[in-house]
C-alpha positions as CSV (number, residue, x, y, z in Angstrom):
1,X,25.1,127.6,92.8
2,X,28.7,127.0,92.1
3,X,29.8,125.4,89.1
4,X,33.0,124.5,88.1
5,X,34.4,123.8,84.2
6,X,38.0,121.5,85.2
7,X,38.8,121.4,81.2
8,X,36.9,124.1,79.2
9,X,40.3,124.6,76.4
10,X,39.2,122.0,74.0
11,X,35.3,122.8,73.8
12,X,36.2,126.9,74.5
13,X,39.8,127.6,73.0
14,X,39.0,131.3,72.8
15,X,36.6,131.3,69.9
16,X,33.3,130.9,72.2
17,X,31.6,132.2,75.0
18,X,30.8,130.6,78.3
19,X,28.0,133.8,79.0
20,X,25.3,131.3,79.0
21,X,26.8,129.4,81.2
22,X,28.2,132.3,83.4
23,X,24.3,133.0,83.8
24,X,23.2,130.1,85.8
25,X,25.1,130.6,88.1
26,X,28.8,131.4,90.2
27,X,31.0,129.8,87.3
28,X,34.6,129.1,87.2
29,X,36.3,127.9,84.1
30,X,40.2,126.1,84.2
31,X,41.4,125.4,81.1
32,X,42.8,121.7,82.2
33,X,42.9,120.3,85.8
34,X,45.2,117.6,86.9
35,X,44.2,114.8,88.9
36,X,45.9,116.4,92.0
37,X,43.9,119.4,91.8
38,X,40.6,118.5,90.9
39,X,39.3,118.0,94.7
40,X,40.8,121.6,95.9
41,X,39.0,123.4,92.7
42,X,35.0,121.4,93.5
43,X,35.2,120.9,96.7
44,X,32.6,123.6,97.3
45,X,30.9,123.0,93.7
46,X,27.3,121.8,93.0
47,X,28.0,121.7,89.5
48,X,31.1,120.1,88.1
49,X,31.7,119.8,84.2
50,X,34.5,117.7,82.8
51,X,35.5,116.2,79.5
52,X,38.7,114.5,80.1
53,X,39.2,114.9,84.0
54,X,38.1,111.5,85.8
55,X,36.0,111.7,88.6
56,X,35.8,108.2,90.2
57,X,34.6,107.3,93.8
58,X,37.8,108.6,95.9
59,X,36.8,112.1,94.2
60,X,33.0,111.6,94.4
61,X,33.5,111.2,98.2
62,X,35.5,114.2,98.6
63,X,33.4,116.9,96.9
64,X,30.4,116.9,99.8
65,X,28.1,119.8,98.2
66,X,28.4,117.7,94.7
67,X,25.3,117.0,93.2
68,X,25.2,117.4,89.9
69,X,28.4,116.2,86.7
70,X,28.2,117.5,83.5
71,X,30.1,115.7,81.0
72,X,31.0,117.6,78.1
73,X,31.0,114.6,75.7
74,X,29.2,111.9,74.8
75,X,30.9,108.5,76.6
76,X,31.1,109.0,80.2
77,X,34.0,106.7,80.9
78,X,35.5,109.0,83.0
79,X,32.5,109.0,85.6
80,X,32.4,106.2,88.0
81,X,28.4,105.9,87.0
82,X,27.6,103.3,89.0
83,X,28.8,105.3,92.4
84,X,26.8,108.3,91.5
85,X,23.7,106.5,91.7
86,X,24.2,105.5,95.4
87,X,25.0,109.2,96.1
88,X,22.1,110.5,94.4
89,X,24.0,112.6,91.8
90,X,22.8,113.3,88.6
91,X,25.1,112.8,85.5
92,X,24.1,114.0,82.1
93,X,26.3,114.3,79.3
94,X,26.1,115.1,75.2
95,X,25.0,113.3,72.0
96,X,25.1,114.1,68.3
97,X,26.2,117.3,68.1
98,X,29.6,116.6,66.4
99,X,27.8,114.1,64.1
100,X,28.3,116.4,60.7
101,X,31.6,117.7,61.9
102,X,32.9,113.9,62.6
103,X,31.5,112.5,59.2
104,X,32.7,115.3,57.2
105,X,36.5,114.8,58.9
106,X,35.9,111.0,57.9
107,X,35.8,111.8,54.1
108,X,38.2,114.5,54.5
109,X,40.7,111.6,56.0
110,X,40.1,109.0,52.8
111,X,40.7,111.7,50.2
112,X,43.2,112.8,52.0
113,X,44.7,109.3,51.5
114,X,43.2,107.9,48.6
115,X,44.8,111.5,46.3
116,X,48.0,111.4,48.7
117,X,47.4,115.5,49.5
118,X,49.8,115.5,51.9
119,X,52.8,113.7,49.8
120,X,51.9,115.8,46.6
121,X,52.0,118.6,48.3
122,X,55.8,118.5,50.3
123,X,56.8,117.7,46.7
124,X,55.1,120.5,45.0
125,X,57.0,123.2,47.3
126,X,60.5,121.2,47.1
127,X,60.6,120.0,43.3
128,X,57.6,121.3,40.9
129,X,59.4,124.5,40.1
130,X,62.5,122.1,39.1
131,X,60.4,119.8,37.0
132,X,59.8,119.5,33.4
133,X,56.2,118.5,33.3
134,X,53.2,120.3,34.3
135,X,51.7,117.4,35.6
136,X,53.8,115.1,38.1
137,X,52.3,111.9,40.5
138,X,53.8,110.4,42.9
139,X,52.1,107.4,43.1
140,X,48.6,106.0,41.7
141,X,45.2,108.0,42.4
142,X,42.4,106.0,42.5
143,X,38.5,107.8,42.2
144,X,36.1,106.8,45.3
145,X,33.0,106.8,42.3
146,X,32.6,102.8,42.6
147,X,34.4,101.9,45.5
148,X,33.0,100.1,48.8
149,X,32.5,102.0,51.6
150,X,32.2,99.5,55.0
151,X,31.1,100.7,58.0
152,X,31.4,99.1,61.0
153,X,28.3,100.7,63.7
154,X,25.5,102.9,62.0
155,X,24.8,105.4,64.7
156,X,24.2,108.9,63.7
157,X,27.9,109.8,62.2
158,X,27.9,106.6,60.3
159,X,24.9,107.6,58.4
160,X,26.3,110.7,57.6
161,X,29.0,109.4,56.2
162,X,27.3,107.1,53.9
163,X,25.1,110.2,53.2
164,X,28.7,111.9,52.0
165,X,30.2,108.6,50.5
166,X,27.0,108.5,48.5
167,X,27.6,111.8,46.3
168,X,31.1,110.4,45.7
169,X,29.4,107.5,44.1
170,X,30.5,104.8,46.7
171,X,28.8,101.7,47.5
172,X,27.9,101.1,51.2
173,X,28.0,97.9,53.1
174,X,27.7,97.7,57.5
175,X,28.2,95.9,59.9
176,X,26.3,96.0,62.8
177,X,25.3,94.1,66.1
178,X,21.4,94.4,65.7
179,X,21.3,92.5,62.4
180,X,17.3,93.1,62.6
181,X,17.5,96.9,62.2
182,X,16.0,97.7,58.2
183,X,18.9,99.9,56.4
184,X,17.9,102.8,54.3
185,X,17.7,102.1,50.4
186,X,21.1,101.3,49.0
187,X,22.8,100.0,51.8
188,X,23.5,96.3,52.2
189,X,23.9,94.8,56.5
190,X,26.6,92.2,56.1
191,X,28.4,90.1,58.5
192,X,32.0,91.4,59.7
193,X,34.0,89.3,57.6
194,X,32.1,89.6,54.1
195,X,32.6,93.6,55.1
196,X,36.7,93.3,55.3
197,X,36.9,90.9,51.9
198,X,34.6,93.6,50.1
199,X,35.3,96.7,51.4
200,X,38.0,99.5,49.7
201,X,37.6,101.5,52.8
202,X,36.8,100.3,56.4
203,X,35.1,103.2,59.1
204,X,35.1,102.6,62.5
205,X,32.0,104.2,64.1
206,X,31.1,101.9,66.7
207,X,31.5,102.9,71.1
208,X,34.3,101.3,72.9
209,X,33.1,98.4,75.1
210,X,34.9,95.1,76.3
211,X,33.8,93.5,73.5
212,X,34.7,96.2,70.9
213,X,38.3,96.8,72.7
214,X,41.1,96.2,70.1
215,X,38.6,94.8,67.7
216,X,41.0,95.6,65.2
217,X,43.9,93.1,65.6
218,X,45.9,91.4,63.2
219,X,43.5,88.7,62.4
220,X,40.8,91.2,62.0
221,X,43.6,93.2,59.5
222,X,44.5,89.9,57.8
223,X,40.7,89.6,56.8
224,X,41.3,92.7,54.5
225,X,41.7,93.6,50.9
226,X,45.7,94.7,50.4
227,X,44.1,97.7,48.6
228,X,42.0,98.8,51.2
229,X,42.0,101.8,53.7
230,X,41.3,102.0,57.4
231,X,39.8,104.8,58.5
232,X,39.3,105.4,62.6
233,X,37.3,108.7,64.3
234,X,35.6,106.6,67.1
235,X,38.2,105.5,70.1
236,X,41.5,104.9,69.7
237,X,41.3,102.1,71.8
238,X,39.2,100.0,69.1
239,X,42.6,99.3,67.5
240,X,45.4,97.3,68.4
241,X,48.3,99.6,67.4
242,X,51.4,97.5,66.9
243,X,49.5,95.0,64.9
244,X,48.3,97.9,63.0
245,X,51.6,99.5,62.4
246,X,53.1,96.2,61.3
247,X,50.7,95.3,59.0
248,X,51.3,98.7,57.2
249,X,55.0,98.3,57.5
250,X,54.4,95.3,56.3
251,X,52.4,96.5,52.8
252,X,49.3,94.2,54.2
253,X,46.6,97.0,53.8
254,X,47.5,100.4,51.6
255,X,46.8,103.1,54.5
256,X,45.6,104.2,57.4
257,X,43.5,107.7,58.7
258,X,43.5,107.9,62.6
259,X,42.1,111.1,64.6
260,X,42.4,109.0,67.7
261,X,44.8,106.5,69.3
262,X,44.8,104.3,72.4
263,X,46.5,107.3,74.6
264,X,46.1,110.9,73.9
265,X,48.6,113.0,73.8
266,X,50.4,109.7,72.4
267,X,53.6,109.0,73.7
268,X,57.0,109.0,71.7
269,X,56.7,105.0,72.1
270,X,53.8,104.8,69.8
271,X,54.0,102.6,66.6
272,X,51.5,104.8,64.4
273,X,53.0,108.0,64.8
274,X,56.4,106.4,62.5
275,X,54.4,103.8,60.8
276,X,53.9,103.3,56.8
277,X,51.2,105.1,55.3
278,X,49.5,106.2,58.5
279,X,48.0,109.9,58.5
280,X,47.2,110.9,62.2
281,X,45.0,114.4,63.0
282,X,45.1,115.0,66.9
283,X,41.4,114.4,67.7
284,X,39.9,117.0,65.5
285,X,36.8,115.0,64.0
286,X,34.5,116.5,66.8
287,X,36.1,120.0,67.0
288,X,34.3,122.0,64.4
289,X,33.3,125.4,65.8
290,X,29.6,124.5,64.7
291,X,30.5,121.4,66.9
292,X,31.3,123.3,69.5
293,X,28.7,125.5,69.5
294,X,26.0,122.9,70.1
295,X,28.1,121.6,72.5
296,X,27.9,124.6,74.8
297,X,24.0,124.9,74.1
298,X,23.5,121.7,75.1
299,X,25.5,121.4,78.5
300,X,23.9,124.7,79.2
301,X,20.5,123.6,78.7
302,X,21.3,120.3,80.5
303,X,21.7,123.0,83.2
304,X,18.8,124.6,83.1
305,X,16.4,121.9,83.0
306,X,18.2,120.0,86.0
307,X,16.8,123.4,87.6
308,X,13.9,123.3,86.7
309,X,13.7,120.0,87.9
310,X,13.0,118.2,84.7
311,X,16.8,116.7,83.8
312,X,17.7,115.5,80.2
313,X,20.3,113.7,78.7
314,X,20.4,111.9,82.1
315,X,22.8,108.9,81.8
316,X,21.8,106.3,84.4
């Protein structure tokens, strides 16, 4: 069979091998495919794999030896899922294996913002040599030991990020739609807006839906603490980014830690990238080389049991 990898640079940068994959069977790998060439480079596929690269009914119907997408990520927004099922395809895609990686970039964003690394450190190489203390802060650092921790979801990354925030100390309060679901000792399920009065840091860790899209708004930033952090490594789209930027323009909320806005790359337009107290990583939660690793073992294995005619991680 032919299989075809349209954006293999982010999972495979250099730093892996696609030898597994190569195995199964007549494998091509492009390092990014545009929208324009996606139906010349599958059109004689089986196999297709895609992270980013949309495949949507007008491609679907032009790719007549496709029977099988492999999504390289966990949502599979970029599959039209509902056409797939009238032409018998199979679609699987990949869960929790970025779920460490994801929660450790989480804490690594709040200290990052709660001990002002970054700030400290541009003044360390431009004026600590031409100061007179050994000791010099640029603002107030605050310890985590004591502070709330809200979470809003509690899927796999969340709880190991309250596993993390733990050690540090931190209390842990979520927010979640299933209000029936028991939490594990020493974490309290509250309603949304008893979270954002309460909480020193708010986590986003919920999926992007309708009803989740721009959940945070200017009403939903109003709701919090002027002391408190946002923290975002789920979808950018979960955030309303000019009423984010203004309220930290503004002095509303102390900070914000994004990996992931509305449109990625972002464009020069975009009101977090000059915005107040906003640290921004170019979607680098997931992207741990561990990460990545059980990323390729598990599209490959998705493989090999669609083979062997028992698929898994089907999404219907």
């Amino acid at each position: 069979m032919k299989i075809v990898v349209l954006d293999g640079y982010t999972l495979n940068p250099g730093d892996l091998s696609w030898e597994h994959l190569e195995r199964l069977g007549n494998c091509t790998v492009y390092e990014r495919t545009s929208p324009d060439q996606v139906v010349e480079r599958c059109h004689d596929a089986e196999i297709v794999l895609t992270n980013k690269v949309v495949l949507d009914e007008n491609v679907i119907n032009q790719l007549p030896k496709l029977e099988y997408i492999g999504v390289m990520a966990t949502g599979v927004n970029v599959i039209d899922v509902a056409y797939k099922k009238k032409k018998g395809i199979t679609v699987t895609n990949a869960a929790g294996y970025s779920s460490i990686g994801v929660a450790q970039h989480t804490l690594a964003l709040i200290l990052a913002s709660i001990n002002k690394v970054e700030s400290h450190h541009n003044w360390a190489r431009e004026n600590w040599s031409k100061h007179h203390d050994f000791s010099y802060t640029l603002n107030s650092i605050s310890e985590l030991n004591g502070k709330t921790l809200g979470l809003i979801g509690f899927g796999q990354i969340a709880q190991e990020v309250a596993k993390i925030a733990f050690a540090f100390g931190m209390k842990i309060l979520v927010y979640r739609r299933q209000n029936n679901v028991e939490m594990p000792e020493g974490i309290t399920q509250v309603e949304l807006d008893e979270l954002l009065s309460r909480a020193d840091v708010v986590s986003l860790h919920c999926p992007l839906t309708p009803e989740t899209n721009q959940m945070v708004n200017a009403k939903f930033l109003s709701k919090m603490k002027p002391s408190a952090g946002l923290v975002n490594t789920a979808r950018g789209g979960l955030v309303n980014e000019h009423a984010l930027a203004k309220t930290l323009n503004n002095n509303e909320i102390a900070w914000a830690a994004l990996d992931v806005l509305a449109q990625e790359p972002p464009s020069d337009e975009c009101p977090l990238l000059s915005a107040e107290n906003c640290l921004i990583t170019p979607h680098i939660a997931w992207a741990s080389k561990e990460s990545r690793m059980r990323l390729m073992d598990i599209i490959t294995e998705n493989i090999r049991s669609y083979f062997l005619g028992e698929p898994q991680n089907v999404v219907s």
